[in-house]
RODO-2510 file (C-alpha; in nm, 4 decimals, decimal comma):
residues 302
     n   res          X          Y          Z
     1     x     3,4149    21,7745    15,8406
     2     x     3,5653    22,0775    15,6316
     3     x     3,3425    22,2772    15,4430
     4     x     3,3181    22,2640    15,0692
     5     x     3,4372    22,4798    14,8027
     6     x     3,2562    22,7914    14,6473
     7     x     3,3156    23,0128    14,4133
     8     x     3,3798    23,3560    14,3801
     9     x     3,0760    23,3924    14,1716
    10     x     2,8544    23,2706    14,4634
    11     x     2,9748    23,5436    14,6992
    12     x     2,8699    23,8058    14,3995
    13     x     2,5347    23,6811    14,4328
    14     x     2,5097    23,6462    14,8206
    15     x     2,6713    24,0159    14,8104
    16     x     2,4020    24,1556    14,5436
    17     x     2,1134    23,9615    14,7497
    18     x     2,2209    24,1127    15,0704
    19     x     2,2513    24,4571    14,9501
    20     x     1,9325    24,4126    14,7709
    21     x     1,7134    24,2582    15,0450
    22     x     1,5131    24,0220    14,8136
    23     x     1,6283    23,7343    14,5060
    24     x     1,4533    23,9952    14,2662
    25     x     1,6701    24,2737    14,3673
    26     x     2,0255    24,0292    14,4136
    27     x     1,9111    23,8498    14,0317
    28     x     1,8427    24,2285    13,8762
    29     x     2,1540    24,3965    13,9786
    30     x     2,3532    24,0878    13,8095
    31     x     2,1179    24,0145    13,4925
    32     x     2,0300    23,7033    13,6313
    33     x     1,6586    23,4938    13,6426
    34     x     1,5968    23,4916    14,0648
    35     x     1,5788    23,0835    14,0680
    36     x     1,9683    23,0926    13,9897
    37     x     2,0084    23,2866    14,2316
    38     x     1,8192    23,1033    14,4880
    39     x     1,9355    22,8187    14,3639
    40     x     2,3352    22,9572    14,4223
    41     x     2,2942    23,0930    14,7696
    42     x     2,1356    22,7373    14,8360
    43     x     2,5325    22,5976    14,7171
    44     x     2,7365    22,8562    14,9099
    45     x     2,4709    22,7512    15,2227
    46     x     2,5662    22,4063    15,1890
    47     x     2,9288    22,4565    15,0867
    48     x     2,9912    22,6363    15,4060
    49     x     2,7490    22,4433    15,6194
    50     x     2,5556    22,7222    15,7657
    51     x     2,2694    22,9481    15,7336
    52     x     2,3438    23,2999    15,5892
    53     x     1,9990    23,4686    15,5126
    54     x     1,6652    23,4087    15,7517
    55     x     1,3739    23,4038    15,4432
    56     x     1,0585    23,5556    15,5140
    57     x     0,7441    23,7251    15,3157
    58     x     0,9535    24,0394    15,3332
    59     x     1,2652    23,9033    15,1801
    60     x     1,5920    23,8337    15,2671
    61     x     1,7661    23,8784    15,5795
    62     x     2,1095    23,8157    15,6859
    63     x     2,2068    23,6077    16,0081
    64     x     2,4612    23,6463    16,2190
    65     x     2,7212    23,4336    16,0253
    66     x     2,5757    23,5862    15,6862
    67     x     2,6683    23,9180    15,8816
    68     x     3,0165    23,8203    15,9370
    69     x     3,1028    23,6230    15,5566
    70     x     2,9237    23,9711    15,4566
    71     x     3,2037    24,2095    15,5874
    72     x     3,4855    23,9501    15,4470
    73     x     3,3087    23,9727    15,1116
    74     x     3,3171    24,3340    15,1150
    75     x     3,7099    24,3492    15,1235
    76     x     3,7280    24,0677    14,8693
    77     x     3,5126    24,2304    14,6561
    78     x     3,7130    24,5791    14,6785
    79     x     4,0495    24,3623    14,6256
    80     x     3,9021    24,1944    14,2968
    81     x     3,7675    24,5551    14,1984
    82     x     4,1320    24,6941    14,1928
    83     x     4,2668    24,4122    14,0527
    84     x     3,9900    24,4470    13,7500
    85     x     4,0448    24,7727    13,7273
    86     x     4,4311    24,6969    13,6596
    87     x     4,4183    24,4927    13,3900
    88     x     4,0536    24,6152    13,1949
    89     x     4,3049    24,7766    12,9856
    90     x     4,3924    24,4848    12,8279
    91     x     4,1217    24,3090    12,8503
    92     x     3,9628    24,6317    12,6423
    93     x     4,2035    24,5968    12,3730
    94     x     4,0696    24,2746    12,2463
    95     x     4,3590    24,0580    12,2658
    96     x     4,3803    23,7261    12,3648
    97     x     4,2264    23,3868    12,3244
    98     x     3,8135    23,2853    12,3012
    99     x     3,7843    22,8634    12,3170
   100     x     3,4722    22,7720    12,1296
   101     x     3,3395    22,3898    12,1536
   102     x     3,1835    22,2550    11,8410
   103     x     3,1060    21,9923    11,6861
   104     x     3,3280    21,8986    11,3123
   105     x     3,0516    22,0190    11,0620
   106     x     2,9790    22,3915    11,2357
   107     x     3,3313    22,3721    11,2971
   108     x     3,4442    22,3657    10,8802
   109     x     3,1760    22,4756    10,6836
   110     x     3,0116    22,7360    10,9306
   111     x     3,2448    22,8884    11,2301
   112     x     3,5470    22,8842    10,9426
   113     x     3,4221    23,2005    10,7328
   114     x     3,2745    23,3510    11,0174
   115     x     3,6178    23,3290    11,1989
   116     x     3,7740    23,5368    10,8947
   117     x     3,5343    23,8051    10,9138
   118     x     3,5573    23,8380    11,2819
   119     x     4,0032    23,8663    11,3248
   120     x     3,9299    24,0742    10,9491
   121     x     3,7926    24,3550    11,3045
   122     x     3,9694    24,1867    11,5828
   123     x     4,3068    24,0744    11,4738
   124     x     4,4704    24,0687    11,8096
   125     x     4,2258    23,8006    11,9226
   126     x     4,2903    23,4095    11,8530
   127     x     3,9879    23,1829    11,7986
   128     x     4,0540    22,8187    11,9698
   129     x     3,7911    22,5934    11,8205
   130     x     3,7782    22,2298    12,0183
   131     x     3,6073    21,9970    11,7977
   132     x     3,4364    21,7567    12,0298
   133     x     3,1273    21,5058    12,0038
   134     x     3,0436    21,5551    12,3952
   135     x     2,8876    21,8931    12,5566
   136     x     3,1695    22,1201    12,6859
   137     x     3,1181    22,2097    13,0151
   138     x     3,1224    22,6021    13,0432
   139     x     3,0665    22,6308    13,3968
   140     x     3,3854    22,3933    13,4675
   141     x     3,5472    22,6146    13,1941
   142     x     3,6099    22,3689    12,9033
   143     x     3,5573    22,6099    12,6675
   144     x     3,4184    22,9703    12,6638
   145     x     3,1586    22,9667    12,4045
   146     x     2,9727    22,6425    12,2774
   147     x     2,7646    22,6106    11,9307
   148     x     2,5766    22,2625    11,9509
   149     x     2,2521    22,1783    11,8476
   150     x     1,9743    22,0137    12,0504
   151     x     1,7281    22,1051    12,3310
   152     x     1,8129    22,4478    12,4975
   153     x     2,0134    22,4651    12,8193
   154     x     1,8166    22,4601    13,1223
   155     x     1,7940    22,8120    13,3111
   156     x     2,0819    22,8582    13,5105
   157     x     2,4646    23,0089    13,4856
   158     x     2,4426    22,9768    13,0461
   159     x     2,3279    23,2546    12,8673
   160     x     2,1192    23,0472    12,5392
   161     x     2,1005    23,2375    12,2752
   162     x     1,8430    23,0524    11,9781
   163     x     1,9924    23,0683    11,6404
   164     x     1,7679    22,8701    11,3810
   165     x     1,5984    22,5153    11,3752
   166     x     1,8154    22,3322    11,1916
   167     x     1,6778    22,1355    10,8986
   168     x     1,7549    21,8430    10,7419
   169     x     1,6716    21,6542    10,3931
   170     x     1,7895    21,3468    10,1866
   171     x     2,0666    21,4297     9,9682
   172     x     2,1710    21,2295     9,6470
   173     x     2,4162    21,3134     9,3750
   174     x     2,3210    21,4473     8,9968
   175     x     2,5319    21,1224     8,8887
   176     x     2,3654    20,8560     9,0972
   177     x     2,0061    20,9937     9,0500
   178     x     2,0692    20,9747     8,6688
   179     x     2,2212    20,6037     8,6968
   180     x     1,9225    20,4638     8,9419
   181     x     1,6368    20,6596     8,9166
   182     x     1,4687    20,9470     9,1720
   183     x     1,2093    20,8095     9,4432
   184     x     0,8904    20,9691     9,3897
   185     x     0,7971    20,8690     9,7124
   186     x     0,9433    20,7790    10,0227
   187     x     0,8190    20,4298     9,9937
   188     x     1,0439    20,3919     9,6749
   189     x     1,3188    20,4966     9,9262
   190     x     1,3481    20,1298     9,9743
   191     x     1,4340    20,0495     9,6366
   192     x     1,7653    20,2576     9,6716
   193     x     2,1041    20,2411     9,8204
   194     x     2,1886    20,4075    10,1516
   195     x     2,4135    20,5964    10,3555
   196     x     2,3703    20,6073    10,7060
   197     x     2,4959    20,6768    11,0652
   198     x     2,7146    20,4375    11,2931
   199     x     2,4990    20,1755    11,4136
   200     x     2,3583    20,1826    11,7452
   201     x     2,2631    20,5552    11,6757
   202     x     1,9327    20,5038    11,6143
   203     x     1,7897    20,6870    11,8466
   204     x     1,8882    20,9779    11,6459
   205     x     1,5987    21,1773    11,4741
   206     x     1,7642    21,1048    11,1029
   207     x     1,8331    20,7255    11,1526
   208     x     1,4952    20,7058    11,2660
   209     x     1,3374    20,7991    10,9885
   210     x     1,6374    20,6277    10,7902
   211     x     1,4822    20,3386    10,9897
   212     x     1,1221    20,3822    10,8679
   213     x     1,1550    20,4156    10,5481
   214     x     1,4892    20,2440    10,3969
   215     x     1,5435    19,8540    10,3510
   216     x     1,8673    19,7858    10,5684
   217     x     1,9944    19,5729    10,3224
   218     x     2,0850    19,8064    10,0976
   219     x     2,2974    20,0351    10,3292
   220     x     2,6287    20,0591    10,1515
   221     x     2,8166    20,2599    10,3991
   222     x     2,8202    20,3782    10,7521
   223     x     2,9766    20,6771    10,9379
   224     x     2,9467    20,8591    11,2258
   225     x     3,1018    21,1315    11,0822
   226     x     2,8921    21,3350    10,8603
   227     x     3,1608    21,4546    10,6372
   228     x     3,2672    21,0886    10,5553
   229     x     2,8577    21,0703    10,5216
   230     x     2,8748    21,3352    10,2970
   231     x     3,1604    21,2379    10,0265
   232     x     3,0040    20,9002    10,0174
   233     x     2,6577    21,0747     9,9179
   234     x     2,8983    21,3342     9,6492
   235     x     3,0450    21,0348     9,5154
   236     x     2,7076    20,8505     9,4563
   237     x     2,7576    20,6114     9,6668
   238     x     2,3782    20,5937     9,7726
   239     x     2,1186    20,8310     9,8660
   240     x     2,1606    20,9964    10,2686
   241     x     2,0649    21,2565    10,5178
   242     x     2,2300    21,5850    10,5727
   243     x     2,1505    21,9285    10,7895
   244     x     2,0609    22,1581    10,4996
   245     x     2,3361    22,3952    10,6021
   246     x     2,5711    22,1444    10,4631
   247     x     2,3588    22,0071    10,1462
   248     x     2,2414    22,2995     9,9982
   249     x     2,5957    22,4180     9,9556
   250     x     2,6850    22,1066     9,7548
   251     x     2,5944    22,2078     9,3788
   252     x     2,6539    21,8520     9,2780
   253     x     2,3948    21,7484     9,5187
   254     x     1,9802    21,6838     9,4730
   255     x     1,7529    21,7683     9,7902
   256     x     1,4624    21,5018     9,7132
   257     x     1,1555    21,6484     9,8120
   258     x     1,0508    21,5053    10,1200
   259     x     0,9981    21,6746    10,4289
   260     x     1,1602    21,5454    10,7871
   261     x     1,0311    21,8265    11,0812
   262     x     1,0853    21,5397    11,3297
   263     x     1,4470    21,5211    11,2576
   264     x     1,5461    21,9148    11,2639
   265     x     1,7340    22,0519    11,5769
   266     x     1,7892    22,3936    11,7196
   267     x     2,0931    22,5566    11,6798
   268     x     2,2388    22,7090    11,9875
   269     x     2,4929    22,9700    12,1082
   270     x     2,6186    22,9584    12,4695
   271     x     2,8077    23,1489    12,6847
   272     x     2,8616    23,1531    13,0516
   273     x     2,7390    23,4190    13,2136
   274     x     3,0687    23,5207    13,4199
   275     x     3,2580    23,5606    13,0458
   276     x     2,9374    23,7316    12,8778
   277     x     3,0964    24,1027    12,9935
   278     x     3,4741    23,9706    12,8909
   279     x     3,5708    24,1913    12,6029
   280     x     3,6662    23,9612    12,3584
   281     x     3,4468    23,7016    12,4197
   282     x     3,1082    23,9817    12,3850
   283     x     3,2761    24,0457    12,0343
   284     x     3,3138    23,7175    11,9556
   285     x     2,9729    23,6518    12,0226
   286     x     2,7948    23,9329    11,9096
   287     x     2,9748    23,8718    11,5401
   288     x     2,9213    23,5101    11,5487
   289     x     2,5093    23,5092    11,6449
   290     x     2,4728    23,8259    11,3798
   291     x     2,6774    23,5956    11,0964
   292     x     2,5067    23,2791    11,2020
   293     x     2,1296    23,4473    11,1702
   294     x     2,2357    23,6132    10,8438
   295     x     2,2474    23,2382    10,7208
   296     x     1,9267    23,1607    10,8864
   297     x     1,7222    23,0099    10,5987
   298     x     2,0253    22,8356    10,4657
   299     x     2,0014    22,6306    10,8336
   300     x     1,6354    22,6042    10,7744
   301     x     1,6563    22,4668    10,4465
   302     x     1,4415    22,4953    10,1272
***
């Protein structure tokens, strides 16, 4: 049977943890936690079907086959070096494309401004923004940098970089609240019209608590997008949840004063480790975290 595919990124970190004797040495010479490490030289092992470093107390030793991939890794690594060194020129004069995966609300009222500040410095550079409900895949390269929300990224080949825990709050307009009344409590929530999420999303934290609280018979519309959400709720439609980020912007719009901490999310920057030293994607992502934690209590919410 032929032996599996690796990557070029795997022989980086056998190369590092052969020079270096030890996972600490191979996972500080490439900024790297020592379980990925491990956990890569366990892949190339298996992709090639062999043993390449005899473990011991002491550290890392290479066999006889991790001997002889050792000395072919040396001259790929000196090929790749020139070939770097040909084109860092470029790459140093920030031009290009940087693919960022988000989802539609971070995507029009956040990433938007921030993306004319950042060509306003780098106006070479082109900012590809896929719009996507699934998780982008960064180590299959779907996209270069990812802003989601959720639970962080286990350890491994994406650097996570915590932005702000996302809050959220039930949003109403000026006109409905003055036609039906504001609920004092959340009980009264049940005495009011709602806008919700798609059905069969109730396992998320906001139709949960939509759940709990509302009667269902008086849900007037249903989206799963939470801009549709969000001009039903401006045109006083009903009364609905939204991330603060995007209600707190809406001066026609009434936060009722009820709080939800079971149904804020952390906001998230990711990058893949073998783009974090690319040029324009560093830029990219040092403007975008310093922007998005300059709006930090606007995420947070009142």
């Amino acid at each position: 049977m032929a032996a599996r595919s690796f990557e070029w990124s795997d022989l980086e970190i056998f190369l590092a943890t052969a020079r270096g004797g030890t996972l600490a040495a191979g996972a500080g010479a490439l900024g790297l936690d020592a379980s990925t490490v491990q956990r890569r030289i366990g892949k190339l092992e298996a992709a090639l079907r062999t043993r390449l470093f005899e473990r011991s107390q002491r550290g890392y030793a290479l066999t006889a086959a991790g001997e002889e991939l050792y000395q072919h890794a040396l001259g790929m690594e000196e090929h790749l070096v020139t070939a770097r060194r040909r084109v860092v020129g470029r790459d140093a004069t920030l031009e290009g494309s940087v693919r960022v995966a988000t989802v539609d609300d971070l995507a029009v009222v956040v990433l938007s401004p921030i993306v004319r500040t950042f060509r306003d410095a780098h106006p070479n550079v082109t900012v590809c923004v896929d719009v996507r409900e699934s998780f982008a895949d960064l180590a299959k390269q779907q996209a270069d940098v990812a802003i989601r929300f959720g639970a962080k990224p286990p350890d491994g080949d994406v650097v996570a970089k915590l932005v702000a825990r996302v809050g959220v709050g039930l949003y109403a307009s000026r006109a409905y609240l003055s036609e039906h009344g504001r609920p004092k409590r959340l009980e009264d929530l049940r005495e009011h019209v709602i806008v919700r999420g798609e059905e069969g999303a109730g396992g998320m934290p906001m139709e949960r608590e939509m759940s709990r609280w509302a009667d269902p018979a008086k849900t007037a519309f249903r989206s799963r997008s939470l801009f549709a959400r969000l001009g039903a709720i401006r045109a006083g439609v009903g009364i609905g949840f939204l991330g603060c980020f995007m209600g707190e912007r809406e001066k026609d719009l009434v936060r009722l004063p009820f709080a939800f901490p079971d149904a804020a999310s952390n906001l998230w920057l990711l990058v893949h480790v073998d783009l974090r030293r690319n040029a324009r994607v560093r830029a990219f992502v040092e403007h975008t975290y310093a922007a998005l934690v300059a709006e930090r209590s606007t995420f947070e919410g009142p």
